[in-house]
PANU-278859 format. One record per atom (N, C-alpha, C, CB): residue number from 1; atom name; y negated, x negated, z. Coordinates in steps of 0.02 Angstrom, whole numbers. Glycine has a CB too. Layout:
! PANU-278859
pt resi = NUM name = CA north = Y east = X up = Z
...
***
This chain:
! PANU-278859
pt resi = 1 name = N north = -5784 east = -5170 up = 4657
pt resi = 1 name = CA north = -5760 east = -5147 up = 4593
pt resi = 1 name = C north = -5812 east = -5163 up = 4540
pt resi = 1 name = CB north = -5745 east = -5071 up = 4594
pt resi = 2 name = N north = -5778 east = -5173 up = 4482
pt resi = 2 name = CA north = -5839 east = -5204 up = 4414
pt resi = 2 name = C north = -5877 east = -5133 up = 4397
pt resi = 2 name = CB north = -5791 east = -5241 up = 4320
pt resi = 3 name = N north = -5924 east = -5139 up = 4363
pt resi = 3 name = CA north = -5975 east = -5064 up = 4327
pt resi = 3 name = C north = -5938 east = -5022 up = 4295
pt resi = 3 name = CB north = -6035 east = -5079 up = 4268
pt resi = 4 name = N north = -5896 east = -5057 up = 4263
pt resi = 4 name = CA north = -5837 east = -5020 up = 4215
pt resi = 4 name = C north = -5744 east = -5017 up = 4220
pt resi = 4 name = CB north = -5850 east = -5055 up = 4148
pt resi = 5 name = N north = -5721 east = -4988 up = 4212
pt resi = 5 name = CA north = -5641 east = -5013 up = 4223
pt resi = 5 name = C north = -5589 east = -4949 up = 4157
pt resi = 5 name = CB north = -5613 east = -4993 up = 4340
pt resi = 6 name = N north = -5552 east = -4989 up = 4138
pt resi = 6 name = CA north = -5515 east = -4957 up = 4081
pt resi = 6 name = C north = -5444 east = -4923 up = 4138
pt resi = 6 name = CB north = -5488 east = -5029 up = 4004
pt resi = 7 name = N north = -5447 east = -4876 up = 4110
pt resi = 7 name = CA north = -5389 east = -4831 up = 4142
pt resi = 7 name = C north = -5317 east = -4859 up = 4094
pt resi = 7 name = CB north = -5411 east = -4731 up = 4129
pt resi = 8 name = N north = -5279 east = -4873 up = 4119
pt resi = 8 name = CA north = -5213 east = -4912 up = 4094
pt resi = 8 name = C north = -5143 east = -4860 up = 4126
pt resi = 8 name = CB north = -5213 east = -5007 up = 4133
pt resi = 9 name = N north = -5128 east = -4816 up = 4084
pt resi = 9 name = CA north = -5096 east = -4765 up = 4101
pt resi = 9 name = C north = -5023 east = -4794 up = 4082
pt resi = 9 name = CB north = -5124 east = -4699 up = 4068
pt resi = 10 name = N north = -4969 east = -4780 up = 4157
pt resi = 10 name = CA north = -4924 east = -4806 up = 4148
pt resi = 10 name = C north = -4844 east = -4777 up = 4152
pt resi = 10 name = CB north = -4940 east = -4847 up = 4181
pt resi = 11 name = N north = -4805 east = -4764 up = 4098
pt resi = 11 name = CA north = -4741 east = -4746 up = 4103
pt resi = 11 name = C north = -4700 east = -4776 up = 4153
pt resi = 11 name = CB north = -4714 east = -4754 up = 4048
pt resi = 12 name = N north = -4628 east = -4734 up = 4161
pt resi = 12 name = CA north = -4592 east = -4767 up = 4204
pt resi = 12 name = C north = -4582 east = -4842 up = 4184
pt resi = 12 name = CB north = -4531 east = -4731 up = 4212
pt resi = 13 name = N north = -4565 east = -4851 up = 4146
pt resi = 13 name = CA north = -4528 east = -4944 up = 4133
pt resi = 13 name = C north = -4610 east = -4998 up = 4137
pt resi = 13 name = CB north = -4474 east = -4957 up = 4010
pt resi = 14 name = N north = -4672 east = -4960 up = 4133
pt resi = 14 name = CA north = -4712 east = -4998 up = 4140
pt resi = 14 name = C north = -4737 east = -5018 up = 4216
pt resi = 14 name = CB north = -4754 east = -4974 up = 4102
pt resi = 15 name = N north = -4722 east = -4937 up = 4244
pt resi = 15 name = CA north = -4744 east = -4946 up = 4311
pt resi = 15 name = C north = -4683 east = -5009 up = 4346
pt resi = 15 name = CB north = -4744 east = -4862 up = 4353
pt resi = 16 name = N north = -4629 east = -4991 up = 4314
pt resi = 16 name = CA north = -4570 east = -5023 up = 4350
pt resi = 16 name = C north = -4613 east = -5110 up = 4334
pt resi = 16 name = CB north = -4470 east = -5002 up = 4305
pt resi = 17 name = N north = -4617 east = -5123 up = 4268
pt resi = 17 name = CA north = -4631 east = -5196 up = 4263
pt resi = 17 name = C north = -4703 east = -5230 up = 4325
pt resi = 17 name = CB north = -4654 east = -5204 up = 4173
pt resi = 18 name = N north = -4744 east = -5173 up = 4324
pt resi = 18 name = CA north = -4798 east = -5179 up = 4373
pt resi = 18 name = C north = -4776 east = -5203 up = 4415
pt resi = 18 name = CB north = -4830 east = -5130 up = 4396
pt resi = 19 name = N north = -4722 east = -5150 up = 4479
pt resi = 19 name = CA north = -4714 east = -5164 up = 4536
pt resi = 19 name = C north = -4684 east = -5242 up = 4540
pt resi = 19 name = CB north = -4675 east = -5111 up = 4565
pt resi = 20 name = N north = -4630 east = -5242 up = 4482
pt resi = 20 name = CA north = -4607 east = -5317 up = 4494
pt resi = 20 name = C north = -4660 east = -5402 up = 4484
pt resi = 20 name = CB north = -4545 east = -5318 up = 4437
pt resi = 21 name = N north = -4722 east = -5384 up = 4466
pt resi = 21 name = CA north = -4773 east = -5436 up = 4458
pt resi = 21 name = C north = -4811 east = -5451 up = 4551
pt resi = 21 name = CB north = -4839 east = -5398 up = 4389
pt resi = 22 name = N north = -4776 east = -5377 up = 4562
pt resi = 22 name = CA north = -4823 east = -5377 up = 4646
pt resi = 22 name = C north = -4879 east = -5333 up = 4643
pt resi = 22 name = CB north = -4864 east = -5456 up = 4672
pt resi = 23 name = N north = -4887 east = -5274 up = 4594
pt resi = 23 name = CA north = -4967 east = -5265 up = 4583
pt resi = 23 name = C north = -4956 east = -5197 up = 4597
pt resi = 23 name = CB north = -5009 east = -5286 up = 4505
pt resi = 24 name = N north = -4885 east = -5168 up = 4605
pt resi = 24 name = CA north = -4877 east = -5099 up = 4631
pt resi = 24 name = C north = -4934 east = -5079 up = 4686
pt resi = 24 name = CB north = -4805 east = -5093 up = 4663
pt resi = 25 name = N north = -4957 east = -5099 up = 4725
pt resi = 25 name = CA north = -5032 east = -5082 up = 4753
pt resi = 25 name = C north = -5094 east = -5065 up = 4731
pt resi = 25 name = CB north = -5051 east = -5122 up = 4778
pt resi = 26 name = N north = -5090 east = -5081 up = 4653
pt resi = 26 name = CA north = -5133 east = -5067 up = 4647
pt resi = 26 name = C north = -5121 east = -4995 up = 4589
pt resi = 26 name = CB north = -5168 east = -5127 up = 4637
pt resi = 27 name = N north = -5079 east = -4968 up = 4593
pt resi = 27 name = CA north = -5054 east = -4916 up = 4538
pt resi = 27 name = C north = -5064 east = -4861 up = 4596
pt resi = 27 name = CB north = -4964 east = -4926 up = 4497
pt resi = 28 name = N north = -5128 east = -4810 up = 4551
pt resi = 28 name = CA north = -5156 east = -4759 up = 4552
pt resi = 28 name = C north = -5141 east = -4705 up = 4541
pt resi = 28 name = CB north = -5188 east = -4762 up = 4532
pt resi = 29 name = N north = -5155 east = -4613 up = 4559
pt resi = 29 name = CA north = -5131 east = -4572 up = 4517
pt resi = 29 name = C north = -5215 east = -4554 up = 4482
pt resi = 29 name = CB north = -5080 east = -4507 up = 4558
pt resi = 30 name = N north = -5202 east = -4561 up = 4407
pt resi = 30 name = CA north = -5260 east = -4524 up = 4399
pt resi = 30 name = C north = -5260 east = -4469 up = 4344
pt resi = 30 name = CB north = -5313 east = -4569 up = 4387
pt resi = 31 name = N north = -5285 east = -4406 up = 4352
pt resi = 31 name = CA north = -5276 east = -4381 up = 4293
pt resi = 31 name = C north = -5204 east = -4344 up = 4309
pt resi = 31 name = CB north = -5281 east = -4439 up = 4233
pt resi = 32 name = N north = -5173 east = -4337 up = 4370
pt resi = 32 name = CA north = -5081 east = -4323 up = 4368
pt resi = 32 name = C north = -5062 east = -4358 up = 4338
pt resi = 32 name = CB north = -5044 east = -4265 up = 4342
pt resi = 33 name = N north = -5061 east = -4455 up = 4322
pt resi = 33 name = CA north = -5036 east = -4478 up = 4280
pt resi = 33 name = C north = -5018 east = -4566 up = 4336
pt resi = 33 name = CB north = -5089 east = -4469 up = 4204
pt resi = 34 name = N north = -4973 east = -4589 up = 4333
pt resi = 34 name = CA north = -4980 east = -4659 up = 4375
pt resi = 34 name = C north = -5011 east = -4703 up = 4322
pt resi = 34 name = CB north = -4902 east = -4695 up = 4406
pt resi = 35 name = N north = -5075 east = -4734 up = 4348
pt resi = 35 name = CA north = -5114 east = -4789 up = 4298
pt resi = 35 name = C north = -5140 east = -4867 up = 4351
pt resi = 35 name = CB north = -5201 east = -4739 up = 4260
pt resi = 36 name = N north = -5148 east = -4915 up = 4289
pt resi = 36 name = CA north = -5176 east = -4949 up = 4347
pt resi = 36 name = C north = -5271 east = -4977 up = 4313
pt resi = 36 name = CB north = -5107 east = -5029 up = 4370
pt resi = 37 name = N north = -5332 east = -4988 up = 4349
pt resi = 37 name = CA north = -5358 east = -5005 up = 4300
pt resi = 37 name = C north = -5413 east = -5061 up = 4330
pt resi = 37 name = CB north = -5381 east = -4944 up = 4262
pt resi = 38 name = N north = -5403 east = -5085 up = 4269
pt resi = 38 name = CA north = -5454 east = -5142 up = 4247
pt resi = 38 name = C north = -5504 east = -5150 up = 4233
pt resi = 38 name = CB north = -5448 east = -5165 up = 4214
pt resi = 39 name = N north = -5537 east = -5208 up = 4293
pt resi = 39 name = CA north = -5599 east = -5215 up = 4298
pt resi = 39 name = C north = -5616 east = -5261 up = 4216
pt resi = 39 name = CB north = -5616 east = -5254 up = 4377
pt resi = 40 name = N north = -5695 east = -5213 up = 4198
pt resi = 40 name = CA north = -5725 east = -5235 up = 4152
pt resi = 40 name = C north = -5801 east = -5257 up = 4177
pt resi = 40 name = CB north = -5718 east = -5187 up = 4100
pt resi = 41 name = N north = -5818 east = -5298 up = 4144
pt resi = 41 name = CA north = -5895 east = -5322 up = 4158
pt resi = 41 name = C north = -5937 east = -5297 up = 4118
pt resi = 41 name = CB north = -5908 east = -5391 up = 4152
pt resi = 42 name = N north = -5997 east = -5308 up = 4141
pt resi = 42 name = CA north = -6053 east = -5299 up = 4081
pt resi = 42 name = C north = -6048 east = -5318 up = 4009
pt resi = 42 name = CB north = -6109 east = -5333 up = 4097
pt resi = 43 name = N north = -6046 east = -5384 up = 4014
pt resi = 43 name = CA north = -6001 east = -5412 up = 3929
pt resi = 43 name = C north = -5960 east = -5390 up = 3909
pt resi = 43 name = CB north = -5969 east = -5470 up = 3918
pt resi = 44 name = N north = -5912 east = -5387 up = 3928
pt resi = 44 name = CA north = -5848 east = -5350 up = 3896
pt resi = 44 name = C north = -5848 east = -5270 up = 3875
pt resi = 44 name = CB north = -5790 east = -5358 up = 3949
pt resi = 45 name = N north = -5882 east = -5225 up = 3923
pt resi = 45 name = CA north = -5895 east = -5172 up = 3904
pt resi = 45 name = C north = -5926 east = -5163 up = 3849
pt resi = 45 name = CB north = -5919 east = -5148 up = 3940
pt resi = 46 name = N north = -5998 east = -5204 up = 3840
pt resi = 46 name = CA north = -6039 east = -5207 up = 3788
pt resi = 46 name = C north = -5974 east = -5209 up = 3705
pt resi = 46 name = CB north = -6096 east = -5286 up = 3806
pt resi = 47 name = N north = -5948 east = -5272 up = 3727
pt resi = 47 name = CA north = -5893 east = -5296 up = 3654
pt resi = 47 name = C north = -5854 east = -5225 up = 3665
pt resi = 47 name = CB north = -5824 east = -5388 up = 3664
pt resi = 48 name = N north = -5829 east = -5210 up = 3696
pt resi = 48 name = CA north = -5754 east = -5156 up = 3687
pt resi = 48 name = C north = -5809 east = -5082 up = 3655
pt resi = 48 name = CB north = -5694 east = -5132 up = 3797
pt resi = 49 name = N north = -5874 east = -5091 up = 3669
pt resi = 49 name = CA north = -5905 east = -5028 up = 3636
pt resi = 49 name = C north = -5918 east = -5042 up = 3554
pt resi = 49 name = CB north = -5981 east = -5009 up = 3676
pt resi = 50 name = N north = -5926 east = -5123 up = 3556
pt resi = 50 name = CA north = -5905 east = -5136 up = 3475
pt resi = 50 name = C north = -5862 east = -5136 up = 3435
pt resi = 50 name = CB north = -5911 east = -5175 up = 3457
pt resi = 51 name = N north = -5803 east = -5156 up = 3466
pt resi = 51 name = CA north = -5749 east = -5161 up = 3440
pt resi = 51 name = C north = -5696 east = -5090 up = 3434
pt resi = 51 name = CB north = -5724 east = -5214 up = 3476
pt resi = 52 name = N north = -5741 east = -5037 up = 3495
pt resi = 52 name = CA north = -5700 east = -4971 up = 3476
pt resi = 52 name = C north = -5765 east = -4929 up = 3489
pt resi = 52 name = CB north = -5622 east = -4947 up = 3529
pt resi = 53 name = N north = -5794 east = -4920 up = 3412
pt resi = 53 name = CA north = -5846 east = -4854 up = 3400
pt resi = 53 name = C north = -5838 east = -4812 up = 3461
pt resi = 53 name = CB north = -5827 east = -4803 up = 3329
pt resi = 54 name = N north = -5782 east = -4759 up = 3435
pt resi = 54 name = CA north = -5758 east = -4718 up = 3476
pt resi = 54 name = C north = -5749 east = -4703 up = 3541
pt resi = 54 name = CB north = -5726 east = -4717 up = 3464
pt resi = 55 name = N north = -5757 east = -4767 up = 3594
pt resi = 55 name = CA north = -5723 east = -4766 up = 3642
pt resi = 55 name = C north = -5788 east = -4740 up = 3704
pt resi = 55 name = CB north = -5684 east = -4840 up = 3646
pt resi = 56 name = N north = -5750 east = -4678 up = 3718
pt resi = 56 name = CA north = -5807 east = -4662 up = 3776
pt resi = 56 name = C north = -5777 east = -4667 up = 3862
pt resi = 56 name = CB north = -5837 east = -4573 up = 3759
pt resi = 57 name = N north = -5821 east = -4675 up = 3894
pt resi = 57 name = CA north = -5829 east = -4687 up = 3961
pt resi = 57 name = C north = -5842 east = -4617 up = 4001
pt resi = 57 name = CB north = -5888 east = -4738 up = 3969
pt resi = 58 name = N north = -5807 east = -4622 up = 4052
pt resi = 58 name = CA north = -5829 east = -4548 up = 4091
pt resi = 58 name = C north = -5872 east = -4550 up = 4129
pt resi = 58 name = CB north = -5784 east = -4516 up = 4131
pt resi = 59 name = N north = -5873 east = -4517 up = 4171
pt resi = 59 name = CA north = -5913 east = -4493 up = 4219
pt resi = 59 name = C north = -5917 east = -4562 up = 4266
pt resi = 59 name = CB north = -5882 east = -4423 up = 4253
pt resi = 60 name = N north = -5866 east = -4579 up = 4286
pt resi = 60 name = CA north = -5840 east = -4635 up = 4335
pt resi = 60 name = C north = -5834 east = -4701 up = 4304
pt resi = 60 name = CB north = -5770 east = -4619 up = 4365
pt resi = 61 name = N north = -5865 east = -4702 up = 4238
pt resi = 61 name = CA north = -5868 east = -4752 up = 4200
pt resi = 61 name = C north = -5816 east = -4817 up = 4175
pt resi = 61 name = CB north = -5912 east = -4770 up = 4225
pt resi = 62 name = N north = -5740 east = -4768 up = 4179
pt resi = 62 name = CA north = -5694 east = -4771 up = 4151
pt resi = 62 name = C north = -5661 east = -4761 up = 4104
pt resi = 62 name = CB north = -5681 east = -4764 up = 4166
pt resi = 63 name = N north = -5621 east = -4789 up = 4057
pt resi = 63 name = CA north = -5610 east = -4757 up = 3987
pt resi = 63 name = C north = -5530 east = -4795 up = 3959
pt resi = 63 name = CB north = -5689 east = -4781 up = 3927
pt resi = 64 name = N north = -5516 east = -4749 up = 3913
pt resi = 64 name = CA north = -5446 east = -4759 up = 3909
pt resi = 64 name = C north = -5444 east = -4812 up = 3835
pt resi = 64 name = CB north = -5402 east = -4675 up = 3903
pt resi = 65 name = N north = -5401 east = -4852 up = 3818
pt resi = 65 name = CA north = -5423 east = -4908 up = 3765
pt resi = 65 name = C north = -5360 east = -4846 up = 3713
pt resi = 65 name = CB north = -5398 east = -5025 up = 3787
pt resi = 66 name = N north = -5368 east = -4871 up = 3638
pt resi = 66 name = CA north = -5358 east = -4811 up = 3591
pt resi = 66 name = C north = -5272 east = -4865 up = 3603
pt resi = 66 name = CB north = -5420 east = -4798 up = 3491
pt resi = 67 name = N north = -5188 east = -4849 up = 3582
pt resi = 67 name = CA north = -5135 east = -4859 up = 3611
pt resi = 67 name = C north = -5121 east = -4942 up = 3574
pt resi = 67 name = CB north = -5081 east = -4792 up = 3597
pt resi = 68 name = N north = -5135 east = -4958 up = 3530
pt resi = 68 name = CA north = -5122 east = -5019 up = 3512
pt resi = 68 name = C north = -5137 east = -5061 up = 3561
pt resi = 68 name = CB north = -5149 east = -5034 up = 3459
pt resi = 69 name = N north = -5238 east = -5062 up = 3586
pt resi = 69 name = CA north = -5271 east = -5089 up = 3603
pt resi = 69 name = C north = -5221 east = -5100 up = 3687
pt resi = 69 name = CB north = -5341 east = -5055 up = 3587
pt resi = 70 name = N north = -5194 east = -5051 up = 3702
pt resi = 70 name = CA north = -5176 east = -5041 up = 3779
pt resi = 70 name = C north = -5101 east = -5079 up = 3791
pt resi = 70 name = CB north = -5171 east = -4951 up = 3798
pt resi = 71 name = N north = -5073 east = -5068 up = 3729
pt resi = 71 name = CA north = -5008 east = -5115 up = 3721
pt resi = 71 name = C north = -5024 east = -5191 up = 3740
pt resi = 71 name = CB north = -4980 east = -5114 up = 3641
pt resi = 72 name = N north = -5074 east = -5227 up = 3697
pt resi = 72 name = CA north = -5100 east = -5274 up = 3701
pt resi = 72 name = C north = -5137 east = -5301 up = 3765
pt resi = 72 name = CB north = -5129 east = -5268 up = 3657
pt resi = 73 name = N north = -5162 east = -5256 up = 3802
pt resi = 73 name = CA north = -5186 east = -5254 up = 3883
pt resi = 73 name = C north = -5129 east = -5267 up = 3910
pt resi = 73 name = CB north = -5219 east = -5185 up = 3917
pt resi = 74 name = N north = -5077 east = -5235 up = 3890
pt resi = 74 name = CA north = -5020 east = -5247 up = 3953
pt resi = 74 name = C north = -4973 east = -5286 up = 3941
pt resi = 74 name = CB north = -4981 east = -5190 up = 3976
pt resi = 75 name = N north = -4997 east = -5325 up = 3888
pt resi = 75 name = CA north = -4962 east = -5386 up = 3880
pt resi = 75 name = C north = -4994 east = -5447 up = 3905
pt resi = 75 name = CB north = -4949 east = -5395 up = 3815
pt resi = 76 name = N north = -5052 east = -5428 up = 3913
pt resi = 76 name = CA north = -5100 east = -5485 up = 3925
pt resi = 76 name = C north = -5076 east = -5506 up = 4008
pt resi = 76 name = CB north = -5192 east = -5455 up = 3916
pt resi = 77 name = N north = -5080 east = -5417 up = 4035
pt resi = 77 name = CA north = -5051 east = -5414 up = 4101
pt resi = 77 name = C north = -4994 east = -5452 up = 4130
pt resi = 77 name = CB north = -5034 east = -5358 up = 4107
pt resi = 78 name = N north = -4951 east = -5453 up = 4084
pt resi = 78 name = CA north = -4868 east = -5487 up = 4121
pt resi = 78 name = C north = -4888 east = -5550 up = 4096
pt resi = 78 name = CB north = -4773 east = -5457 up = 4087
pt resi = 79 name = N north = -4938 east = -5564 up = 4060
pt resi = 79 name = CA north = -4917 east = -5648 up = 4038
pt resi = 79 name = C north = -4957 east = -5669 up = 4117
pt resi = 79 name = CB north = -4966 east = -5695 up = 3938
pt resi = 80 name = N north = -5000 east = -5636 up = 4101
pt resi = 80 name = CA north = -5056 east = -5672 up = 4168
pt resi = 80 name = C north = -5047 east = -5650 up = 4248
pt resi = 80 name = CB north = -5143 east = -5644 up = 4152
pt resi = 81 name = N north = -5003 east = -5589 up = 4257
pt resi = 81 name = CA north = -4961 east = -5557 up = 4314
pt resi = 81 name = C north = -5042 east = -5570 up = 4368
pt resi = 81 name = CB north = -4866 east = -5612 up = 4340
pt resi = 82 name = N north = -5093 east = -5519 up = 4339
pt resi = 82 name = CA north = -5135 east = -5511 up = 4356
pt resi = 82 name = C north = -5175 east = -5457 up = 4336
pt resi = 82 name = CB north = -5150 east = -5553 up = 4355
pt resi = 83 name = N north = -5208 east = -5416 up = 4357
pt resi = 83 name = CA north = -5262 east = -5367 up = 4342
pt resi = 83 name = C north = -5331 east = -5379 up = 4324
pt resi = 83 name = CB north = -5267 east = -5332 up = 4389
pt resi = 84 name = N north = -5359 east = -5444 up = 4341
pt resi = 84 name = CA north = -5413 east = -5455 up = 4327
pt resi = 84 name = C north = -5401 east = -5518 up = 4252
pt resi = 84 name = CB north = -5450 east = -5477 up = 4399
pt resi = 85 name = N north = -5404 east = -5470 up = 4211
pt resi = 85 name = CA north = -5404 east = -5518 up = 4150
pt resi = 85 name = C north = -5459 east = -5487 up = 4101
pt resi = 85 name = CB north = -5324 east = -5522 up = 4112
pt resi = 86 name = N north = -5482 east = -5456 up = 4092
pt resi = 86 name = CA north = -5546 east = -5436 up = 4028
pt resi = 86 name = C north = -5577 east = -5510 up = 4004
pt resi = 86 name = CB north = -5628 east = -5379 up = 4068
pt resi = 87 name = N north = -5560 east = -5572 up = 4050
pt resi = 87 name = CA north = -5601 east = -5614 up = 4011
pt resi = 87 name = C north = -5579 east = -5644 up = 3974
pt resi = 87 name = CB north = -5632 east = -5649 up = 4033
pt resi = 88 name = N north = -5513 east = -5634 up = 3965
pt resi = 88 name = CA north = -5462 east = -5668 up = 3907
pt resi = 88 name = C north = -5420 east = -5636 up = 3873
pt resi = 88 name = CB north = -5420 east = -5712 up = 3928
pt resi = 89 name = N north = -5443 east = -5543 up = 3907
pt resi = 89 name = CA north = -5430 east = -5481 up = 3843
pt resi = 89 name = C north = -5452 east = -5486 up = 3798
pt resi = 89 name = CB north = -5447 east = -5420 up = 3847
pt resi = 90 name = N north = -5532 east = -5483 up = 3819
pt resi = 90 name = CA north = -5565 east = -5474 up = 3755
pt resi = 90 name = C north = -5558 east = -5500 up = 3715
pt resi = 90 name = CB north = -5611 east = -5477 up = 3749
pt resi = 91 name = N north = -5529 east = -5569 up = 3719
pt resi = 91 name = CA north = -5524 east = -5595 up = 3646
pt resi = 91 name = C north = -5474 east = -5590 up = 3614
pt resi = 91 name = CB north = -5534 east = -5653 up = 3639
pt resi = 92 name = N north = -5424 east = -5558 up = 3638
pt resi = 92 name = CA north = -5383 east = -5523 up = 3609
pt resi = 92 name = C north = -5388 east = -5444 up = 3566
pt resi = 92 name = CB north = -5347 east = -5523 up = 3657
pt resi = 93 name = N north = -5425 east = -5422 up = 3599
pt resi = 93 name = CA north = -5453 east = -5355 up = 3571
pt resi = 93 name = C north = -5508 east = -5328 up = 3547
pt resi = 93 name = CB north = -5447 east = -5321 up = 3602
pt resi = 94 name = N north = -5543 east = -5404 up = 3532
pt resi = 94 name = CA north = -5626 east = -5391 up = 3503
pt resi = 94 name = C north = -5608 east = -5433 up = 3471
pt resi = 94 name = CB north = -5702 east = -5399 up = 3542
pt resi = 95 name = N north = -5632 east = -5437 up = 3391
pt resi = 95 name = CA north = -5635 east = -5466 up = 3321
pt resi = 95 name = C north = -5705 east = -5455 up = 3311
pt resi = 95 name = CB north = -5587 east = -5431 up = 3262
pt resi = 96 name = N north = -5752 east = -5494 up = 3314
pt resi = 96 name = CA north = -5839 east = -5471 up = 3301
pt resi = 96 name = C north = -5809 east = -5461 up = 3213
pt resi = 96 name = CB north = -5925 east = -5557 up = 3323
pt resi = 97 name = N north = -5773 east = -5509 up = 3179
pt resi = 97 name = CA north = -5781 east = -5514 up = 3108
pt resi = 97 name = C north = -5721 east = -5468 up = 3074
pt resi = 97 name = CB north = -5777 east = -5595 up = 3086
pt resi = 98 name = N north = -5710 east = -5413 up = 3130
pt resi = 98 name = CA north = -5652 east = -5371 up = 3088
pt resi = 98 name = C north = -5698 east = -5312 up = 3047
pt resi = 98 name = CB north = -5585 east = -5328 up = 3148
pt resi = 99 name = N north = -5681 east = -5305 up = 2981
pt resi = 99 name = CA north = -5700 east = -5255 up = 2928
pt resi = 99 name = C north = -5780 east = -5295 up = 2910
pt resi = 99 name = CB north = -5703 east = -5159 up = 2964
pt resi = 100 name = N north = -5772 east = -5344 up = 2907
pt resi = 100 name = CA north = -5834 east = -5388 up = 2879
pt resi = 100 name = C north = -5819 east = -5431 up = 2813
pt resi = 100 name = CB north = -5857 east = -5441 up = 2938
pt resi = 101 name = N north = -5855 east = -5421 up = 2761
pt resi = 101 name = CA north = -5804 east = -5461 up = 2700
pt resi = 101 name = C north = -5846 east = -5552 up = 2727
pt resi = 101 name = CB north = -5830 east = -5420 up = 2577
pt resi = 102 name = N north = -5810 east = -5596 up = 2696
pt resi = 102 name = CA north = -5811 east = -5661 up = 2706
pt resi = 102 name = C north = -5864 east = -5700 up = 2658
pt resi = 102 name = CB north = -5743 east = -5683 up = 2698
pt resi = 103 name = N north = -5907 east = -5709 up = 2679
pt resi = 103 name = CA north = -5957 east = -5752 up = 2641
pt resi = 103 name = C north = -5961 east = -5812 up = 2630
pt resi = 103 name = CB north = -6004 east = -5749 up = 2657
pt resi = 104 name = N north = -5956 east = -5812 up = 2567
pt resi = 104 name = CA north = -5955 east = -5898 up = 2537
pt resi = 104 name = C north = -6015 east = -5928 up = 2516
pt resi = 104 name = CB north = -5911 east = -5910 up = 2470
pt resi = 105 name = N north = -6026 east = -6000 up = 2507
pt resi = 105 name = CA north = -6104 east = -6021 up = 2474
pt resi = 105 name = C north = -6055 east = -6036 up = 2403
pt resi = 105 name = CB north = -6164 east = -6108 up = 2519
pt resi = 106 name = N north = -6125 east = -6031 up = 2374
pt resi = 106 name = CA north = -6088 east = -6007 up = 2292
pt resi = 106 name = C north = -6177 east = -6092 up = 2264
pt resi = 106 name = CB north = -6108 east = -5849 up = 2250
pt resi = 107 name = N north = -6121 east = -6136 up = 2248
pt resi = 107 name = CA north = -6166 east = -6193 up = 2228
pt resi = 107 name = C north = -6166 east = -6202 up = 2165
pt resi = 107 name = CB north = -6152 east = -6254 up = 2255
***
């Protein structure tokens, strides 16, 4: 398992789409809740702590992404009908240059 993993908490029609990718094995109860979750790396953790101030890690060094961010995870999921994707999340869900104004050279 990676250092980190995002808890990806899943409704019925999500779990349903899960099982049909084949990944129903890997759907968890956590929390009283069916989730499945995703391995994060050192890098990626680092970015997802940039890209979400807020976002804290538990005990088990798991953490839930804020609901946009998680929509976007589980889309990443069915395109790639895989669980190990953070390396082509992130760039979906990290903007280094979001809320940065745009600098021009002024000649």
């Amino acid at each position: 398992m990676a250092d980190y993993c995002i808890n990806l908490f899943l409704g019925e029609e999500e779990q349903k789409k899960i099982q049909e990718l084949g990944l129903g094995d890997f759907i968890k109860e956590i929390e009283g809740k069916k989730a499945v979750q995703v391995a994060v790396g050192p890098k990626e953790h680092k970015k997802l702590l940039k890209g979400f101030p807020d976002l804290e890690f538990d005990e088990t060094n798991a953490c839930v992404l804020p609901d946009e961010a998680q929509l976007t995870l589980m889309d990443v999921i069915m395109q790639t009908k895989t669980l190990d994707v953070m390396k082509f999340a992130i760039t979906k869900l990290y903007n280094p240059l979001k809320g940065k104004d745009l600098r021009s050279k002024v000649y």
